[in-house]
C-alpha positions in Angstrom: 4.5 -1.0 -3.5 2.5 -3.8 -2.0 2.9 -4.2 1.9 1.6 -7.5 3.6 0.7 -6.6 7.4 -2.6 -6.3 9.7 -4.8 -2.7 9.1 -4.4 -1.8 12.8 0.3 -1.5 12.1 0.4 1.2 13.1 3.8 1.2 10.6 2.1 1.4 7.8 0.1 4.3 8.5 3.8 5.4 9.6 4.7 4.5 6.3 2.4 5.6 4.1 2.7 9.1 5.6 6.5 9.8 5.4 6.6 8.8 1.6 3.7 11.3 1.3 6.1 13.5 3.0 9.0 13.0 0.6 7.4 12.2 -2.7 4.3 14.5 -2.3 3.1 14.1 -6.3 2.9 10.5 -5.4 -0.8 9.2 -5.4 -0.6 6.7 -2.2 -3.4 4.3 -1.5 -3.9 2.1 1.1 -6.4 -1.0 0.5 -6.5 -3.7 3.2 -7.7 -6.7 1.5 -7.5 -11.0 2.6 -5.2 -12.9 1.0 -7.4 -15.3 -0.4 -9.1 -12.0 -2.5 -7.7 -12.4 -6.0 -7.2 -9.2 -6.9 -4.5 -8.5 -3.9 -1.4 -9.5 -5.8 1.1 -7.1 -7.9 -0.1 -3.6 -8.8 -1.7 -4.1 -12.2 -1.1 -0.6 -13.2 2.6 -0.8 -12.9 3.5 -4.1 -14.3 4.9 -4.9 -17.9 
C-alpha cells in the first residue's frame, strides 16, 4: 500500500499501527520519500 501525505500525519503513524494490530505477520514499512524521487511509485515487490 502506497500512502501520499506529509511524515509529521499523524494518520499514518495511526495507520500503520492498527494494520500492525490486525495483520500482525504483515512486514509494514514506512519510507517518506519526495515526489520527484523515482523510485517512490508502485511497490516493485508486489506488482505483475
Amino acid at each position: 500500500m502506497n500512502v501520499l501525505g506529509d511524515g509529521t500525519d499523524p494518520g499514518t503513524a495511526r495507520l500503520a499501527a492498527a494494520y500492525r494490530r490486525n495483520h500482525p505477520a504483515v512486514d509494514i514499512r514506512v519510507r517518506e520519500t519526495d515526489l520527484t524521487d523515482p523510485t517512490c511509485g508502485p511497490d516493485s515487490s508486489t506488482s505483475p
